[in-house]
C-alpha atoms as a printed R data frame, in Angstrom:
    type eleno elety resid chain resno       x       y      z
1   ATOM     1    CA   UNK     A     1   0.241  -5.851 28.090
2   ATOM     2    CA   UNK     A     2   3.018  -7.782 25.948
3   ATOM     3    CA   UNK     A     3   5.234  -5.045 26.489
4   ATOM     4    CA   UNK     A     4   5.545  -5.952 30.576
5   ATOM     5    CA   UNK     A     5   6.804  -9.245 29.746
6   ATOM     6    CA   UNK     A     6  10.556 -10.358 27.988
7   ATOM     7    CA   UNK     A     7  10.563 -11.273 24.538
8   ATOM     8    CA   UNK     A     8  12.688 -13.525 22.967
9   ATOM     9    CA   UNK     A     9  13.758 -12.711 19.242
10  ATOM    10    CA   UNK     A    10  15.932 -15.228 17.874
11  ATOM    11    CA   UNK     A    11  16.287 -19.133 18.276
12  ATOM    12    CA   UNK     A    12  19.748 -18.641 20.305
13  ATOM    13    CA   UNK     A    13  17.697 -16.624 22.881
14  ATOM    14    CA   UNK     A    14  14.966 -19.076 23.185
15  ATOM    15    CA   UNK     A    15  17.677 -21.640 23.651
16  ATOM    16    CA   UNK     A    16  20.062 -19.785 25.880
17  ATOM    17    CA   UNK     A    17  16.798 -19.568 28.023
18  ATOM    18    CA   UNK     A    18  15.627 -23.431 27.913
19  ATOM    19    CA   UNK     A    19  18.997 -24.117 29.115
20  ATOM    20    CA   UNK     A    20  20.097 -21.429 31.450
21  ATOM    21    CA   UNK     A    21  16.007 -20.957 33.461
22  ATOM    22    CA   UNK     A    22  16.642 -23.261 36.802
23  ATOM    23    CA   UNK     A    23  14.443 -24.239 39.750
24  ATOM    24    CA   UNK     A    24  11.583 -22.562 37.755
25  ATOM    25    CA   UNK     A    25   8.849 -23.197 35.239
26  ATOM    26    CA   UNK     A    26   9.687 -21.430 32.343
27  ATOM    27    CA   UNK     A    27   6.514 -20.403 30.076
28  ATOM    28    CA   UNK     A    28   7.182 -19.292 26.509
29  ATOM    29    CA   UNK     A    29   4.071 -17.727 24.751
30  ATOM    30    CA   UNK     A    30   3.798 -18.769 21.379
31  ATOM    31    CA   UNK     A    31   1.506 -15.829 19.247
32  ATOM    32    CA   UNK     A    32   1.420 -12.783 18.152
33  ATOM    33    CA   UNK     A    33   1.712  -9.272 19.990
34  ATOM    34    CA   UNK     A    34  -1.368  -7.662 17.253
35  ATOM    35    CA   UNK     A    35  -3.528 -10.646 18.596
36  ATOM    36    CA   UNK     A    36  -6.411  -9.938 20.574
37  ATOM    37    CA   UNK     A    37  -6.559 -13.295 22.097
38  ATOM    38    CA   UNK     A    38  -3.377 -13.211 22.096
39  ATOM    39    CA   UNK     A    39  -3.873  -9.760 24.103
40  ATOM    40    CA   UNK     A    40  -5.518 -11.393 26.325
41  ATOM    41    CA   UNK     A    41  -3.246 -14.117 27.393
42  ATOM    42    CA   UNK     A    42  -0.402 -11.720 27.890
43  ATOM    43    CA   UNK     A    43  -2.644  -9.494 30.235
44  ATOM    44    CA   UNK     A    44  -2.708 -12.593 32.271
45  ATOM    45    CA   UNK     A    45   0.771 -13.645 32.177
46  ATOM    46    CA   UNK     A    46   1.742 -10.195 32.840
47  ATOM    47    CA   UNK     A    47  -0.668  -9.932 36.034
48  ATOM    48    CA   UNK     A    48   0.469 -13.131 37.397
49  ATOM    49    CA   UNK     A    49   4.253 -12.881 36.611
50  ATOM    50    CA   UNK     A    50   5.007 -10.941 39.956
51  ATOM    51    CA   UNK     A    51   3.185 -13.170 41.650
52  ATOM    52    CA   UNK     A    52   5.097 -16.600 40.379
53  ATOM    53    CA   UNK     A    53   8.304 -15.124 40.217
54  ATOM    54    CA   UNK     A    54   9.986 -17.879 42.502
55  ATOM    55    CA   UNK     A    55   8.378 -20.252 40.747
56  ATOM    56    CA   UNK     A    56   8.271 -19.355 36.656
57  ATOM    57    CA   UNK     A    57   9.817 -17.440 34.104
58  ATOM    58    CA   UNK     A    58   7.796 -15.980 31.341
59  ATOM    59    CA   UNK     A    59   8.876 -15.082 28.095
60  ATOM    60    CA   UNK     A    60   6.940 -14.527 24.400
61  ATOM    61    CA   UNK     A    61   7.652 -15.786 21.100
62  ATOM    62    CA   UNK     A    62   6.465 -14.355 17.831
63  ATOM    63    CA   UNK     A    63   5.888 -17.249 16.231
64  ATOM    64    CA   UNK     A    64   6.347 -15.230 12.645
65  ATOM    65    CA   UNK     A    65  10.106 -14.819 14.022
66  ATOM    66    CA   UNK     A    66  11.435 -18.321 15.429
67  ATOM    67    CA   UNK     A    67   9.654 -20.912 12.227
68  ATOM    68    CA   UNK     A    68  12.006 -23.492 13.472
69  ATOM    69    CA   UNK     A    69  10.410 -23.278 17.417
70  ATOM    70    CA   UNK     A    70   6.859 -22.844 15.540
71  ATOM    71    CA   UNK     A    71   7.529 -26.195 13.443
72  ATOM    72    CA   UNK     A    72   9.093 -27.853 16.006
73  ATOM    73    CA   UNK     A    73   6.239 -28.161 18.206
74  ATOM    74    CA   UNK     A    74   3.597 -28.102 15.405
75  ATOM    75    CA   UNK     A    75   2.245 -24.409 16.799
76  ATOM    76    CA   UNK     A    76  -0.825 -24.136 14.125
77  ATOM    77    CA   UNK     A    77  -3.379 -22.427 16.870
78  ATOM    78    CA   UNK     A    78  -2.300 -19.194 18.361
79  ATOM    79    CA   UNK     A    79  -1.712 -18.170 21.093
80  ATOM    80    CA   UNK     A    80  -0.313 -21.617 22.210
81  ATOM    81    CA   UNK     A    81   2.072 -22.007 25.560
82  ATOM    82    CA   UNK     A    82   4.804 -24.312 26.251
83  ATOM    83    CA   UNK     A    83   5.996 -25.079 29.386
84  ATOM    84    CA   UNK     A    84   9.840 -26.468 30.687
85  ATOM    85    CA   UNK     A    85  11.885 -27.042 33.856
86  ATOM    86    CA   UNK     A    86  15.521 -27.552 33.934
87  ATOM    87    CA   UNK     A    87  15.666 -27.444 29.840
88  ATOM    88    CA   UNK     A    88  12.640 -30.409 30.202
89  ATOM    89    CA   UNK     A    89   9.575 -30.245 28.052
90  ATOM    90    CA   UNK     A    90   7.016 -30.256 30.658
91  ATOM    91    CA   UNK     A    91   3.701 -32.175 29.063
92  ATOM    92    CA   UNK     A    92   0.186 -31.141 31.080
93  ATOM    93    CA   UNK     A    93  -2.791 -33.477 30.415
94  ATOM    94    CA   UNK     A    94  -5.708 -31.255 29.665
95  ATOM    95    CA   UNK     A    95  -7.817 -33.712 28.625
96  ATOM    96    CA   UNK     A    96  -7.225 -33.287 24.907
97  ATOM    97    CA   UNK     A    97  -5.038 -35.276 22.429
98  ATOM    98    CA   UNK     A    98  -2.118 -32.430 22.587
99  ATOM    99    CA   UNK     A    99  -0.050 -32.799 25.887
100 ATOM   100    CA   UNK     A   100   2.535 -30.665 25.135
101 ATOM   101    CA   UNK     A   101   1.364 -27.063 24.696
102 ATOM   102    CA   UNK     A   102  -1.796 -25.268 25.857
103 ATOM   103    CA   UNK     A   103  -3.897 -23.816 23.159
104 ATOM   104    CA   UNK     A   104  -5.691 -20.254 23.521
105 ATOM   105    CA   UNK     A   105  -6.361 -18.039 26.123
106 ATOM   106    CA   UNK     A   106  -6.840 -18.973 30.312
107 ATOM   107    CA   UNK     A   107 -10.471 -17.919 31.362
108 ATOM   108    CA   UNK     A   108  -9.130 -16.754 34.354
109 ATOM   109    CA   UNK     A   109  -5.530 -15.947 36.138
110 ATOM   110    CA   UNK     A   110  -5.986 -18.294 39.007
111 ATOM   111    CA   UNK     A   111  -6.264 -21.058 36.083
112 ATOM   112    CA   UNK     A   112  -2.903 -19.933 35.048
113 ATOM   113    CA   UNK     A   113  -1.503 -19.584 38.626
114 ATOM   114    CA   UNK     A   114  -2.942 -23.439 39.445
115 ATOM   115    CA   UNK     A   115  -1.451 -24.530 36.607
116 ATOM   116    CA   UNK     A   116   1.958 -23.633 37.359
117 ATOM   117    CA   UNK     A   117   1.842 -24.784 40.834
118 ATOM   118    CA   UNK     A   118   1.248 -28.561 39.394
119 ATOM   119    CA   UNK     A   119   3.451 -28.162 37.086
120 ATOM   120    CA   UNK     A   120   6.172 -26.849 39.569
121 ATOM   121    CA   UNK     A   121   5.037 -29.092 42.344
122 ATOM   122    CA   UNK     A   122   5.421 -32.128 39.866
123 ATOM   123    CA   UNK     A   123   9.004 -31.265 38.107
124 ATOM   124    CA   UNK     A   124  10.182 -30.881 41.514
125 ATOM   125    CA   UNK     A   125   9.148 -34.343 41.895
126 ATOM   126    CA   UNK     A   126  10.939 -35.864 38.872
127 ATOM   127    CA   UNK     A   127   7.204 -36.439 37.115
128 ATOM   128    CA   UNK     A   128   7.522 -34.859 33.162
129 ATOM   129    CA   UNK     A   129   3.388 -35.309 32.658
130 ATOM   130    CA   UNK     A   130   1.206 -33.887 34.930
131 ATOM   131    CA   UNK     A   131  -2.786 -33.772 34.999
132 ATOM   132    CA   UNK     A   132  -4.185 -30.262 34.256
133 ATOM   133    CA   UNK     A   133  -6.031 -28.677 37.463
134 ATOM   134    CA   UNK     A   134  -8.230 -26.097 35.073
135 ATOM   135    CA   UNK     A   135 -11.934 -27.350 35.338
136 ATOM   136    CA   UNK     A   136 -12.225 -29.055 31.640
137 ATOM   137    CA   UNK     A   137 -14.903 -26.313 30.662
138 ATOM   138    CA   UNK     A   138 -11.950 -23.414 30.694
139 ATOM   139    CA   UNK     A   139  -9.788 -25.340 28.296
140 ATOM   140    CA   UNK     A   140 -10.576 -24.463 24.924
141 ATOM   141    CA   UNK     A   141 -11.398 -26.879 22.535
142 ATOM   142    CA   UNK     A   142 -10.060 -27.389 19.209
143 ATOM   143    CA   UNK     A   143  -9.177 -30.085 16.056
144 ATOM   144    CA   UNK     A   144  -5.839 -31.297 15.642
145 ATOM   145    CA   UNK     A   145  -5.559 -31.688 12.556
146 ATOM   146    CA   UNK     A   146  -3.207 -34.259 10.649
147 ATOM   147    CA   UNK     A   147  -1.082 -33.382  7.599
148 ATOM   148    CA   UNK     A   148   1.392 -36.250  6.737
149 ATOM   149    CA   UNK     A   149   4.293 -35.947  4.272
C-alpha cells in the first residue's frame, strides 16, 4: 500500500514540506517500503488518508535515504511516525519516555484517525504536547536505549 501515499526522497523535500503543509497535521512515516510492519502501517495511513484529508498530510520517508532526518530524531525502531503543524514538532504523550515520534504499527485505523483529531484539535489550540487517546494496550512497547558520545 506505500505506493498510494507521497514519498519524499531528499532532505529539501522533507523540508519544503515541514514548511509549506498549513492548517494540517502533517505525518511523515519513518521505515522502510520492504517492511512488513512497515506494510502494515502504510495500509493504514493509506486507508485513512481520504478520510483526514482536511485535516493531515501524509508522506513516507525511507529512512535509508534522509540519515540526517533519521539522526535527527534518533529513529532506531522502524516504522516510527512524526507528527507537525505549521512547521511545529507536534509531541503526543503515549505514556512512554519518547514524546516525539510513535513507534510501530497502529492496531487499528480508528487509533490512527483519534490520534490525529487530538493532535489537530490541540495545534489548533496553540498546545505543542498533547495526551495520546490510543488505549495504552495498542501502543507498542519498547527500550530506549541510551548511547552517549
Amino acid at each position: 500500500m506505500s505506493f498510494l501515499l507521497p514519498k519524499l526522497t531528499s532532505k529539501r523535500d522533507v523540508d519544503q514540506v515541514i514548511k509549506s503543509t498549513a492548517e494540517k497535521v502533517l505525518v511523515l512515516r519513518f521505515g522502510r517500503d520492504e517492511d512488513s510492519v512497515c506494510l502494515q502501517l502504510d495500509d493504514i495511513l493509506a486507508k485513512t488518508s481520504h478520510d483526514l484529508s482536511k485535516m493531515a498530510a501524509i508522506y513516507l520517508v525511507d529512512v535509508d535515504k534522509m540519515p540526517v532526518y533519521t539522526q535527527y530524531f534518533d529513529i532506531s525502531y522502524i516504522p516510527s511516525t512524526v507528527f507537525f503543524f505549521n512547521g511545529q514538532h507536534m509531541k503526543v504523550d503515549y505514556g512512554s519516555p519518547d514524546h516525539t515520534k510513535f513507534v510501530g504499527s497502529f492496531k487499528t485505523k480508528q487509533d490512527f484517525i483519534d490520534l490525529i483529531e487530538v493532535i489537530y484539535r490541540g495545534a489548533m489550540r496553540g498546545k505543542l504536547i498533547v495526551q495520546s487517546p490510543i488505549d495504552p494496550k495498542n501502543i507498542p512497547k519498547y527500550d530506549l536505549l541510551y548511547q552517549g558520545i
